[in-house]
MDAnalysis code that builds the backbone (N, CA, C; Angstrom):
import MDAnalysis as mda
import numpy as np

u = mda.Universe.empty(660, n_residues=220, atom_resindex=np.repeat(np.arange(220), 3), trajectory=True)
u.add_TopologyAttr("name", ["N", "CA", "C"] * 220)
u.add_TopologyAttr("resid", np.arange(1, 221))
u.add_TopologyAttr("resname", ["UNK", "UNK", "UNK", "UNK", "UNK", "UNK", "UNK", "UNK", "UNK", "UNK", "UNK", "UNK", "UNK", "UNK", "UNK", "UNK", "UNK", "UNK", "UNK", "UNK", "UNK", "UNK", "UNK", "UNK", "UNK", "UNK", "UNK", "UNK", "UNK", "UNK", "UNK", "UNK", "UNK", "UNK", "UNK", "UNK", "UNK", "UNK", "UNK", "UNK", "UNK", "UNK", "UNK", "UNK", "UNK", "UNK", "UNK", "UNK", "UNK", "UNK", "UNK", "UNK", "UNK", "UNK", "UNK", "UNK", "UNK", "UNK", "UNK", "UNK", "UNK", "UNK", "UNK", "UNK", "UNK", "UNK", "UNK", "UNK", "UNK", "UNK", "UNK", "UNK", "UNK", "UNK", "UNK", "UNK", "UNK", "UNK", "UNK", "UNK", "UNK", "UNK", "UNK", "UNK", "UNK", "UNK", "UNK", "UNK", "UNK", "UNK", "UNK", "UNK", "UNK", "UNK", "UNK", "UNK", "UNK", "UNK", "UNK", "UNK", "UNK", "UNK", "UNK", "UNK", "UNK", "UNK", "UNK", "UNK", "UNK", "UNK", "UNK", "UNK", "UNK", "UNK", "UNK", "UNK", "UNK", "UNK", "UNK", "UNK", "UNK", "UNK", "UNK", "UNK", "UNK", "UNK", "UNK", "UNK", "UNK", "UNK", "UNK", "UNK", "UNK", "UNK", "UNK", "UNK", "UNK", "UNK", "UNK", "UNK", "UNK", "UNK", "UNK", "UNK", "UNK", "UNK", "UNK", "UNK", "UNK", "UNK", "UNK", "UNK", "UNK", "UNK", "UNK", "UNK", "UNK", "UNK", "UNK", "UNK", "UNK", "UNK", "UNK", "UNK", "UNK", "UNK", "UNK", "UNK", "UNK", "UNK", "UNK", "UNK", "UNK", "UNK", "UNK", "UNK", "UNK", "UNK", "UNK", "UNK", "UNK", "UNK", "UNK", "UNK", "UNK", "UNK", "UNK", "UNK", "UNK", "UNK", "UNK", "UNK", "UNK", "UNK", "UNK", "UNK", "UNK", "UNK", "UNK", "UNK", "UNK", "UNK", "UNK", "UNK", "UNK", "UNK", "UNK", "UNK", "UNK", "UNK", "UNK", "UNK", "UNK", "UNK", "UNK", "UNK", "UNK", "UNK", "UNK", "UNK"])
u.atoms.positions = np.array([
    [63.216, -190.995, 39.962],
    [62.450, -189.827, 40.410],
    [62.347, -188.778, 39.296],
    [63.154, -188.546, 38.549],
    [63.735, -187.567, 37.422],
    [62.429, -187.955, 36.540],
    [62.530, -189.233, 36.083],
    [62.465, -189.579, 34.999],
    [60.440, -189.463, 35.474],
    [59.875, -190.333, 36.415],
    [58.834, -190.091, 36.942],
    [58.217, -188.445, 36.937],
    [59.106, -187.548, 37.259],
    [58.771, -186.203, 37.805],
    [58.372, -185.489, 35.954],
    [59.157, -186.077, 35.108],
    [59.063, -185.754, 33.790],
    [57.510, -186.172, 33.276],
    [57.497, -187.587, 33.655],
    [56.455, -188.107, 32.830],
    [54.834, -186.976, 33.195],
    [54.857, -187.047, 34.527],
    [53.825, -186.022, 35.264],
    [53.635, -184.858, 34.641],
    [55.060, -183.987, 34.393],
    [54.880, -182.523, 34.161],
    [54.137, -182.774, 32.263],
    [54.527, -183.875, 31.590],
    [54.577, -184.101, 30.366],
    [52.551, -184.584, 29.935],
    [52.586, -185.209, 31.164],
    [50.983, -185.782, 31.236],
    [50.217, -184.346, 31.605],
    [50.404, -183.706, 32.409],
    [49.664, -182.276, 32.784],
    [49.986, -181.818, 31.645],
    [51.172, -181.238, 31.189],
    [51.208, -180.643, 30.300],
    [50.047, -180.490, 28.761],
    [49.662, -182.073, 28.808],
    [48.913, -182.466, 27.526],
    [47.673, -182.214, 28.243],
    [47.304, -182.134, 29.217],
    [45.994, -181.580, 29.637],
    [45.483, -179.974, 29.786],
    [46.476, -179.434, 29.841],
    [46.478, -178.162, 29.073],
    [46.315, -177.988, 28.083],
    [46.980, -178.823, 27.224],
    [46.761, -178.571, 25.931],
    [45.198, -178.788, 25.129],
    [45.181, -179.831, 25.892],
    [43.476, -180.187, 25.412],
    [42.724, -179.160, 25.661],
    [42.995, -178.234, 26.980],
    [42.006, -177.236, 27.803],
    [42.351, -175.656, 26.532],
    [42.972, -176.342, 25.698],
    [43.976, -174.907, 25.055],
    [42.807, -173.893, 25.127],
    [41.792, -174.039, 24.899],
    [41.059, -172.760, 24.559],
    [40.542, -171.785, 25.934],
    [40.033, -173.001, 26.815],
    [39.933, -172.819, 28.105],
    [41.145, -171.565, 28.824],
    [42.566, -172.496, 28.851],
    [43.528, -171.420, 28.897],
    [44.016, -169.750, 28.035],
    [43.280, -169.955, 26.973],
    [43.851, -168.934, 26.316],
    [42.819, -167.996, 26.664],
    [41.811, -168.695, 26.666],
    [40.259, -167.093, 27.395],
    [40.953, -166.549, 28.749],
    [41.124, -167.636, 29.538],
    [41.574, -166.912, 30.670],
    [42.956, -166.105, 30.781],
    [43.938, -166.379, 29.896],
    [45.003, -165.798, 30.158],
    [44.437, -164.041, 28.895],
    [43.709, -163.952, 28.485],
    [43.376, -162.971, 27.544],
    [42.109, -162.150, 28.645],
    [41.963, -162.962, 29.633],
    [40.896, -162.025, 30.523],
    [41.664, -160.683, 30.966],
    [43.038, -161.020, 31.837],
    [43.297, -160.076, 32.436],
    [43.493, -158.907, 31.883],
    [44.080, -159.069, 30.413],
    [44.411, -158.256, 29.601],
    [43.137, -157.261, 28.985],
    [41.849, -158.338, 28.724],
    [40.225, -157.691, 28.582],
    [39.875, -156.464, 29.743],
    [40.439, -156.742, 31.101],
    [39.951, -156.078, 32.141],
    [41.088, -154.658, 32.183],
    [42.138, -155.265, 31.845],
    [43.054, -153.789, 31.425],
    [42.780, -152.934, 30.479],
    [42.409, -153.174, 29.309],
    [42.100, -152.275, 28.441],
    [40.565, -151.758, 28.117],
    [39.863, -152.206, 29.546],
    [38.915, -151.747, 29.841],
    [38.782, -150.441, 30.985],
    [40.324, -150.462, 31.192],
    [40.361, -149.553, 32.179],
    [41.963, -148.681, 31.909],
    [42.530, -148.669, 31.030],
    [43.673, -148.338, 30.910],
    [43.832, -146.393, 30.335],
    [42.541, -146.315, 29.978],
    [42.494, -144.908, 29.419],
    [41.036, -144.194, 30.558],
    [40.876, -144.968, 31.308],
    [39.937, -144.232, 32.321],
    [39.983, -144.448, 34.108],
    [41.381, -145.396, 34.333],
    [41.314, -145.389, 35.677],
    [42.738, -144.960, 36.133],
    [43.491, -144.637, 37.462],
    [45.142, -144.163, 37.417],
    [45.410, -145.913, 38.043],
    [44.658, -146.733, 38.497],
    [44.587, -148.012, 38.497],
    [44.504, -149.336, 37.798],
    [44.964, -149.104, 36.537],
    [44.643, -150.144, 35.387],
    [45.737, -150.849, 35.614],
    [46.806, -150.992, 35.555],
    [47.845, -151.444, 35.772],
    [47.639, -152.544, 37.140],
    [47.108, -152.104, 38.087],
    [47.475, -152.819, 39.416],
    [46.338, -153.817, 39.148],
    [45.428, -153.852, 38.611],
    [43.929, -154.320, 38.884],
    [44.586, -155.166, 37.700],
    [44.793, -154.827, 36.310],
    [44.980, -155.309, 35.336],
    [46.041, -157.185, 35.895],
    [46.777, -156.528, 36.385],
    [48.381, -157.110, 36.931],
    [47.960, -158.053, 37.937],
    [47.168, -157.942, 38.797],
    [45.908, -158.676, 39.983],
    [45.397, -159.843, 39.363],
    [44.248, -158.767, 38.188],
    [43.523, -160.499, 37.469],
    [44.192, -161.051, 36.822],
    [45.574, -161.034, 36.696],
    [46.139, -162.209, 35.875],
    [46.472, -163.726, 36.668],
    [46.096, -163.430, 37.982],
    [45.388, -164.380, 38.725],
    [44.570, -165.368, 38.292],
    [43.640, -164.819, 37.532],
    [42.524, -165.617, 36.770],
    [43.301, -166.821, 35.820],
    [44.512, -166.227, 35.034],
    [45.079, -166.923, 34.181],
    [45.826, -167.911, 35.005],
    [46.685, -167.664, 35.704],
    [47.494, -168.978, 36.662],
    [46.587, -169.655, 37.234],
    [45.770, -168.931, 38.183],
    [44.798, -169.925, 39.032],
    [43.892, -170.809, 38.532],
    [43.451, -170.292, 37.348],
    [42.456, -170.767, 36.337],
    [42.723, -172.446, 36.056],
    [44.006, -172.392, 35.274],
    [44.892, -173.098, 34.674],
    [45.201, -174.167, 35.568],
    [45.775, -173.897, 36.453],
    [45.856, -174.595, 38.147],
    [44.369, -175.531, 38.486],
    [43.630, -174.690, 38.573],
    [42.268, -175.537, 38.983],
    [41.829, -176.753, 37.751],
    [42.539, -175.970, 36.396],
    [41.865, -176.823, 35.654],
    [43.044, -178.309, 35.059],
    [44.090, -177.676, 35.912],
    [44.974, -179.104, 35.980],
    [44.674, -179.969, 36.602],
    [44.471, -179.422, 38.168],
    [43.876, -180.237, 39.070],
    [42.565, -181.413, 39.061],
    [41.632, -180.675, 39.013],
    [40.492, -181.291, 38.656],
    [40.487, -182.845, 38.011],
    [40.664, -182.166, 36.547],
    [40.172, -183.651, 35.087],
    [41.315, -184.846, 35.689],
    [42.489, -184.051, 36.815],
    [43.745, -185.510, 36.741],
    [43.198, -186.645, 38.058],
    [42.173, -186.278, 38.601],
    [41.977, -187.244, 39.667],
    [41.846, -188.498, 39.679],
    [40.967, -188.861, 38.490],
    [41.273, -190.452, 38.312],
    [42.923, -191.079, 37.936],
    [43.085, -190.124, 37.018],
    [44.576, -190.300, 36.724],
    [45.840, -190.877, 37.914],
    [45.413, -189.711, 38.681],
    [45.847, -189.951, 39.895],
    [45.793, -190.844, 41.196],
    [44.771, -191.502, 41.014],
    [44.628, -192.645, 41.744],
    [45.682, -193.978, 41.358],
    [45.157, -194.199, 39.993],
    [45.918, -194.770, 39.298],
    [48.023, -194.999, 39.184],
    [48.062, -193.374, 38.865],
    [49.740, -193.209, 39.780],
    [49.895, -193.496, 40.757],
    [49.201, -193.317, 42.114],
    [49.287, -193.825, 43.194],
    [49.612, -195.299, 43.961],
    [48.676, -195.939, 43.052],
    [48.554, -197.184, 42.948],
    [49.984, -198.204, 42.143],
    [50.278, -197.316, 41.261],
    [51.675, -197.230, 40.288],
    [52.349, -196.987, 41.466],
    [52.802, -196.538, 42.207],
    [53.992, -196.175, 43.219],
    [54.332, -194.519, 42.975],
    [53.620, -193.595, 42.253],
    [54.286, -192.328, 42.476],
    [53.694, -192.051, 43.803],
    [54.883, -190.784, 44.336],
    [54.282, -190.346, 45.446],
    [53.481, -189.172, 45.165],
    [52.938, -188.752, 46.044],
    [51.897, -187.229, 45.491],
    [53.209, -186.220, 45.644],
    [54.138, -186.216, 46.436],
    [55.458, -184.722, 46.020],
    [55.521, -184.586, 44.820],
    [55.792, -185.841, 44.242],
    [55.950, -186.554, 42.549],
    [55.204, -185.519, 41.267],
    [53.637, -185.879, 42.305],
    [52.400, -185.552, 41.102],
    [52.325, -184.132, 41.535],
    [52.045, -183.593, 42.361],
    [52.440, -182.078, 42.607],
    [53.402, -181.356, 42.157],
    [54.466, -181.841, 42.485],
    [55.616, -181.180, 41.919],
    [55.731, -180.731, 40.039],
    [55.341, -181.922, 39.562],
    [54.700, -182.274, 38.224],
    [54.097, -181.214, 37.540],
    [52.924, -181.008, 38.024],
    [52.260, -180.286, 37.838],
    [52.728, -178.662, 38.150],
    [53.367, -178.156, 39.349],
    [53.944, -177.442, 39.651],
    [54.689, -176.784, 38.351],
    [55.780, -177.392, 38.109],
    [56.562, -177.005, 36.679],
    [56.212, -176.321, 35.796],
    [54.834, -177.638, 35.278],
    [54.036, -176.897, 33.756],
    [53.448, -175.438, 34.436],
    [52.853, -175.568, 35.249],
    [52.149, -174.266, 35.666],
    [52.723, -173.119, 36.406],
    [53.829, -172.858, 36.514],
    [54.450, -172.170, 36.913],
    [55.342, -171.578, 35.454],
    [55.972, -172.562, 34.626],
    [56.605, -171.863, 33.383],
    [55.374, -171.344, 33.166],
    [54.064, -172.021, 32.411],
    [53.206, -171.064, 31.640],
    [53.214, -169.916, 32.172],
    [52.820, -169.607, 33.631],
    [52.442, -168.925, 34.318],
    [53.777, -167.647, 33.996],
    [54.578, -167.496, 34.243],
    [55.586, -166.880, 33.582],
    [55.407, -166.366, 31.669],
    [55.605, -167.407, 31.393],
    [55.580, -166.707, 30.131],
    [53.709, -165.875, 29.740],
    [52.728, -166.199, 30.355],
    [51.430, -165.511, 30.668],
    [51.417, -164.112, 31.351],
    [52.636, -164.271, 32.174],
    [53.198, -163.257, 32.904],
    [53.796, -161.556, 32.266],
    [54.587, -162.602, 31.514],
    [55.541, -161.460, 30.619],
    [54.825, -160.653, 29.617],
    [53.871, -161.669, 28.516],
    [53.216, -161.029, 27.742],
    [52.578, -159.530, 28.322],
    [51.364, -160.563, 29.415],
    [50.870, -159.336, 29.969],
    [51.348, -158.000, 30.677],
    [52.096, -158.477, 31.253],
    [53.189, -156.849, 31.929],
    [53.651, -155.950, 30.694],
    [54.101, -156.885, 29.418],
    [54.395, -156.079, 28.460],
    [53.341, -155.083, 27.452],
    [52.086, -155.918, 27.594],
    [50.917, -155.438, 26.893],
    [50.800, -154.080, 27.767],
    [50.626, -154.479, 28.994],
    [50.803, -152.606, 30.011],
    [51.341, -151.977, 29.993],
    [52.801, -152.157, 29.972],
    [53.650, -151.355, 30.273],
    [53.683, -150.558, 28.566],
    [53.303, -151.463, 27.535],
    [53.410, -150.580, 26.830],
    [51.909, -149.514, 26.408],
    [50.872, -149.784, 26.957],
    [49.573, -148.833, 26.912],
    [49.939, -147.924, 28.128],
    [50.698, -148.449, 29.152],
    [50.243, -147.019, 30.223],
    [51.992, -146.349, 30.270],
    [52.995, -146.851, 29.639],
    [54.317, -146.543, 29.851],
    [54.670, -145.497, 31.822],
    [54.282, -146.977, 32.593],
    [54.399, -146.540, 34.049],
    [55.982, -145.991, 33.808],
    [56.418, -145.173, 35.569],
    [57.250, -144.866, 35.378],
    [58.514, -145.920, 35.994],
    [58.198, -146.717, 36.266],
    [58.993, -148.085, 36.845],
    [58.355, -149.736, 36.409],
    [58.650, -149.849, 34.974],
    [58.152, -150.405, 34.140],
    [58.187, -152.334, 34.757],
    [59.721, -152.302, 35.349],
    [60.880, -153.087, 35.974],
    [59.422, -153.968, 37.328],
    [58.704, -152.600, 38.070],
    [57.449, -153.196, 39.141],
    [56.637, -154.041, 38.416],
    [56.129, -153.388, 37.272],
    [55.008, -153.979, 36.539],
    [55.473, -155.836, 36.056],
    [56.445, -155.903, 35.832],
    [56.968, -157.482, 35.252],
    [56.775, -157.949, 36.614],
    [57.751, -157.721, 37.726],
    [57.764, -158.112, 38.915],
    [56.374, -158.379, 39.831],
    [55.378, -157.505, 39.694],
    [53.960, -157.451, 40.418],
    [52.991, -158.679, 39.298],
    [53.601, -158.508, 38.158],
    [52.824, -159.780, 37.592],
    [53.111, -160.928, 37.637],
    [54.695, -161.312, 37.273],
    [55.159, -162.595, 38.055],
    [54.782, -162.861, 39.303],
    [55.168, -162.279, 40.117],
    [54.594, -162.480, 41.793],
    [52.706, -163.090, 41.653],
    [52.184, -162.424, 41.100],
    [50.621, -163.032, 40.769],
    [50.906, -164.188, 40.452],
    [51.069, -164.680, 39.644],
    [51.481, -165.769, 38.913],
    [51.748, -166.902, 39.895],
    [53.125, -166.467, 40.066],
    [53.642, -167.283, 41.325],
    [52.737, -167.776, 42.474],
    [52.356, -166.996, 43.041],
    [51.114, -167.291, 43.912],
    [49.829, -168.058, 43.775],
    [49.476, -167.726, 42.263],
    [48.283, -168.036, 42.040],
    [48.357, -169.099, 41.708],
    [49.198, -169.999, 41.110],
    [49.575, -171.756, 40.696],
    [49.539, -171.960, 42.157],
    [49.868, -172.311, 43.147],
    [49.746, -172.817, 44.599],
    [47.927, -172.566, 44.827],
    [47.675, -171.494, 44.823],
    [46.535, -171.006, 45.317],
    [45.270, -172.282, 44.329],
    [45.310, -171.981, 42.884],
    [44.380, -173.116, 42.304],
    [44.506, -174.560, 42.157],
    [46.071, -174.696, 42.781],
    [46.350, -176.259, 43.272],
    [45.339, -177.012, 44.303],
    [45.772, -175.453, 45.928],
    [44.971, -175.663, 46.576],
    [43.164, -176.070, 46.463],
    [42.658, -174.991, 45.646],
    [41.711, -175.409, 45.326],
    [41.119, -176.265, 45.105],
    [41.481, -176.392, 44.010],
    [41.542, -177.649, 43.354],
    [41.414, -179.184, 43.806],
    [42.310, -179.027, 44.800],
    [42.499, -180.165, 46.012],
    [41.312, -180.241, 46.729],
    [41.163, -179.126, 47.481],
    [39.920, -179.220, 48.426],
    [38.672, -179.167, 47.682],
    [38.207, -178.341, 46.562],
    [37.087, -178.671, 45.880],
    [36.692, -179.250, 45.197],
    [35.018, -180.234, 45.051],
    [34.983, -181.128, 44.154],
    [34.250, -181.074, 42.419],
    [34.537, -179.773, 42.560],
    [34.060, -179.377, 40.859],
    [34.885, -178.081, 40.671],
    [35.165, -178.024, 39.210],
    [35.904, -176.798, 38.681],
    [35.013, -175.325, 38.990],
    [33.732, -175.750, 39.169],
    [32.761, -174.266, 39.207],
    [33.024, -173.728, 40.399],
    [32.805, -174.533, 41.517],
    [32.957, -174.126, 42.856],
    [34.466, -173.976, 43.036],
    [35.724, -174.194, 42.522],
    [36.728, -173.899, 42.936],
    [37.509, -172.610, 41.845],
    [36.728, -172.152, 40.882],
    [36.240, -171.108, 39.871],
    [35.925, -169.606, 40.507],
    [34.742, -170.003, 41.303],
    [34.211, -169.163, 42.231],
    [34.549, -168.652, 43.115],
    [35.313, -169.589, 43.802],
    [36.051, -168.749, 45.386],
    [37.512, -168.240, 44.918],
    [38.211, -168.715, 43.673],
    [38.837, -167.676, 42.964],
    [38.556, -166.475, 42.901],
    [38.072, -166.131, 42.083],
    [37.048, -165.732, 41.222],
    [37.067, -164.139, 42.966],
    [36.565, -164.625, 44.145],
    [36.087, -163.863, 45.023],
    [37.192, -163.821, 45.663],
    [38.545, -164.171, 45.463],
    [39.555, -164.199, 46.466],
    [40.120, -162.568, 45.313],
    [40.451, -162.765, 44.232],
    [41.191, -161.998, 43.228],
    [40.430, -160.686, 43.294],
    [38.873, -160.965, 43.342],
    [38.042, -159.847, 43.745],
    [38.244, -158.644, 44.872],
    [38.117, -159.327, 45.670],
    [38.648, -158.693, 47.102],
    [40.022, -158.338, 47.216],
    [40.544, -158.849, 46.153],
    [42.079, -158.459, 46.286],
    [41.934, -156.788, 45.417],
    [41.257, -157.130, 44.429],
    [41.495, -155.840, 44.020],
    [40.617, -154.784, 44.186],
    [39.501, -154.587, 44.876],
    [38.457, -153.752, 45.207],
    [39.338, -153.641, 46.987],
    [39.786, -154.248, 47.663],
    [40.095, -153.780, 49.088],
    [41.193, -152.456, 49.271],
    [41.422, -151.743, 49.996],
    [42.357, -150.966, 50.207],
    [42.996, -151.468, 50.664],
    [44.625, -150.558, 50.029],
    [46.062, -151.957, 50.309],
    [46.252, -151.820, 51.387],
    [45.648, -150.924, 52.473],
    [46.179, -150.493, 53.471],
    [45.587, -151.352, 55.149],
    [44.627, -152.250, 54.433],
    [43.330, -152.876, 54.947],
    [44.241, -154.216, 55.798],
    [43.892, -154.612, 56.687],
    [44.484, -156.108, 57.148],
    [43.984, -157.165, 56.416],
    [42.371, -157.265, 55.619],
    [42.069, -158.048, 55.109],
    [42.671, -158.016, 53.477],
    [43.427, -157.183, 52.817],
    [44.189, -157.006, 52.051],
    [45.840, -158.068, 52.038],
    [46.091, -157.064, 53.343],
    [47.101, -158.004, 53.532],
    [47.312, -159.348, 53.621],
    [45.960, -160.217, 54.017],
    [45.856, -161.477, 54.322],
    [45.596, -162.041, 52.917],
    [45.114, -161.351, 51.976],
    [45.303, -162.284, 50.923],
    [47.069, -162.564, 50.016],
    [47.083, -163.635, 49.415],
    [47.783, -164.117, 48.304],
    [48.707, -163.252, 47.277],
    [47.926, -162.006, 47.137],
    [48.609, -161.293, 46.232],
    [48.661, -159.886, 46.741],
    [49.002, -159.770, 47.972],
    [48.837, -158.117, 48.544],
    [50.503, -157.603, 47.691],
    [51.204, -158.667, 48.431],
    [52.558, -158.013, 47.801],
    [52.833, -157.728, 46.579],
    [52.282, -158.430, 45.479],
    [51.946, -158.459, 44.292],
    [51.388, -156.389, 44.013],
    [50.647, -156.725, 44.026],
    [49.537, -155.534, 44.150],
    [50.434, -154.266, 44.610],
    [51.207, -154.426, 45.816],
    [52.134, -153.352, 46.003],
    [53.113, -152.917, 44.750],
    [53.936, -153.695, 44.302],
    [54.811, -153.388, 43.596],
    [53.848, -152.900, 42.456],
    [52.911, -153.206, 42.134],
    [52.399, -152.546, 41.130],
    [51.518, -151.236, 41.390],
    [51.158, -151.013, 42.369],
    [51.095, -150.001, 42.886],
    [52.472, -148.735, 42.541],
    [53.961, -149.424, 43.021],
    [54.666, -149.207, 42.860],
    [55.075, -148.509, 41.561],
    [54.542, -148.808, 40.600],
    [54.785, -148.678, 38.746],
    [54.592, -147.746, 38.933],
    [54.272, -146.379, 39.426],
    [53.390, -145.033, 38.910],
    [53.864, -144.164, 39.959],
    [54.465, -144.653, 41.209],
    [54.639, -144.050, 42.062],
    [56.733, -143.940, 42.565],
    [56.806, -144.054, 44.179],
    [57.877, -144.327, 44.446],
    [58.306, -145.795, 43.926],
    [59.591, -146.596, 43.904],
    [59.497, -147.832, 43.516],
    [59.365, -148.836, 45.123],
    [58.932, -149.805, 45.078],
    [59.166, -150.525, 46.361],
    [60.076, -151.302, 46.519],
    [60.705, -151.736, 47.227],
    [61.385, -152.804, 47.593],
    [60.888, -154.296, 47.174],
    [61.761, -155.143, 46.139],
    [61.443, -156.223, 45.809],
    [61.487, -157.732, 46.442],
    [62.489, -157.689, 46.950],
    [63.204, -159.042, 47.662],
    [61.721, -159.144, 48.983],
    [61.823, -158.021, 49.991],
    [60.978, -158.399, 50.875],
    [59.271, -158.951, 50.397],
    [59.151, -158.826, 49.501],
    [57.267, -158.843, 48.853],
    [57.963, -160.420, 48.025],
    [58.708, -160.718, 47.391],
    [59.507, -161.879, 47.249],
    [59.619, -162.823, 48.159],
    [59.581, -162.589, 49.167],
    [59.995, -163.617, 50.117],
    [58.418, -163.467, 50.647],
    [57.520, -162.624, 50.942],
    [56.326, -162.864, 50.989],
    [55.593, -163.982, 50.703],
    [55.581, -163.642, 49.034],
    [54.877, -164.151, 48.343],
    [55.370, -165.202, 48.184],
    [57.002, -165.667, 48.366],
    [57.256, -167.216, 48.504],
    [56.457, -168.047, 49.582],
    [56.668, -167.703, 50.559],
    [56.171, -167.932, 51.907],
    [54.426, -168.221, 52.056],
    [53.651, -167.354, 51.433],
    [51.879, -167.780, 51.097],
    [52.008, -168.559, 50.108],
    [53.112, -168.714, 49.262],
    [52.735, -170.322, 47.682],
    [52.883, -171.259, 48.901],
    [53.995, -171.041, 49.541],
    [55.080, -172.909, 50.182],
    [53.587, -173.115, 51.238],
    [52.679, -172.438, 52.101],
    [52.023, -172.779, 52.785],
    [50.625, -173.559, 51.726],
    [50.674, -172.411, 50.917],
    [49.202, -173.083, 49.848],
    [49.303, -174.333, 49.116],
    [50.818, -174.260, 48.935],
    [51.197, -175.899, 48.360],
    [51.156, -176.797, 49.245],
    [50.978, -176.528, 50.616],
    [51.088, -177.526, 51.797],
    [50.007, -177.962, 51.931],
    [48.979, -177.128, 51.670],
    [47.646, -177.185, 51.919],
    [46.803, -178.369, 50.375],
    [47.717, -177.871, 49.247],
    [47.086, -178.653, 48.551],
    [47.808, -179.903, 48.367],
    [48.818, -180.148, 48.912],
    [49.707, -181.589, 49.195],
    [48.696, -182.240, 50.250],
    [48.237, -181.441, 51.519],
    [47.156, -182.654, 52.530],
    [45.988, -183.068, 51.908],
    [45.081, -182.143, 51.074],
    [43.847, -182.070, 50.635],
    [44.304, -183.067, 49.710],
    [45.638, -183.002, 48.432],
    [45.259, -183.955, 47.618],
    [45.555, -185.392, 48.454],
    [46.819, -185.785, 49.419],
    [46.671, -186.852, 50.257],
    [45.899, -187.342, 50.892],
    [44.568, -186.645, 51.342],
    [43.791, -186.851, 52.212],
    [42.630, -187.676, 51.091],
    [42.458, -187.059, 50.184],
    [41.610, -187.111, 48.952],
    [42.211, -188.793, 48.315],
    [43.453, -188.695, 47.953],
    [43.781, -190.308, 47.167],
    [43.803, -191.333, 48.606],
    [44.214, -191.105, 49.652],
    [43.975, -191.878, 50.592],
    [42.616, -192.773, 50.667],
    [41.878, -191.698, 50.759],
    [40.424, -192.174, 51.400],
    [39.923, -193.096, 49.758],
    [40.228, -192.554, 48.394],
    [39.831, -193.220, 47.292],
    [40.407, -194.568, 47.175],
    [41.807, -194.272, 47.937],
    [42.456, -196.165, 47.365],
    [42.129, -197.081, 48.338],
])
């Protein structure tokens, strides 16, 4: 299982790499949209910290996608899909972290919030979320554009809604969004928006565990 779970994260991994440029636009977006707003909004930070969504989810969709034939193929090999998910999971979750850090640090040092500690935390939490979220995608949609797009309008609405909104709350990264909210203001409480945001990945990973089962099923 070890040794299987390796080969996966090692095979995604090199498909990133191929996408390198792909990934590096998107993980340099969020940061484009911050310093487009960092000397003219009291919101750069939260919005900034939001689209780094683009970079995990991005990355996510574009793991997903190109591995489908691949994946038939493992299937057929005897991996299970926990296997190939999980796999994938790894690579995109470290990047997603270290994509994470840069960017919180690029903010924290243009807007020097006063709870610097939210800003790392509200961007990891994105992160975190957003690898499940473009898994999902990914799974259920059958081209990178269309599963691009409803990104693309989920991250949107996340950051144009008021936090105070129910349709706020229902997205992926509300808790996210709080703590960074948090940076400038009182600090929030971490653990509870933590266990949140665990709780919307473990369901979105569930979702893209049936979609991709449902998907290699019907192909083999």
């Amino acid at each position: 299982m070890t040794a299987r779970l390796a080969a996966v994260a090692a095979a995604h991994a090199h498909i990133l790499a191929r996408r390198r440029t792909a990934v590096a636009l998107l993980a340099l977006l969020p940061l484009a949209i911050y310093g487009a707003l960092y000397r003219h909004s009291p919101h750069a930070v939260t919005v900034g910290g939001v689209a780094s969504a683009f970079s995990a989810g991005g990355a996510a969709i574009f793991s997903m996608l190109p591995a489908r034939a691949a994946d038939q193929r493992l299937v057929l090999a005897g991996y299970q899909p926990a296997v190939l998910i999980s796999g994938r999971l790894i690579v995109l979750e470290a990047a997603s972290i270290v994509i994470s850090l840069i960017t919180a640090s690029v903010m924290i040092a243009g807007t020097r919030p006063a709870h610097p500690a939210d800003v790392f935390a509200g961007v990891i939490l994105t992160g975190i979320a957003a690898v499940p979220l473009g898994l999902a995608l990914g799974a259920l949609l059958p081209r990178e554009l269309e599963a691009v797009l409803v990104l693309i309008g989920i991250v949107g609405i996340q950051i144009t809604a008021d936090p105070d909104t129910v349709i706020s709350a229902l997205l992926p990264f509300h808790a996210a969004s709080q703590l960074l909210d948090a940076a400038d203001s009182a600090p929030a409480t971490f653990w509870p928006r933590l266990a949140l945001t665990v709780a919307y990945s473990a369901v979105l990973l569930a979702i893209a565990w049936a979609a991709w089962r449902r998907r290699a099923g019907t192909r083999r």
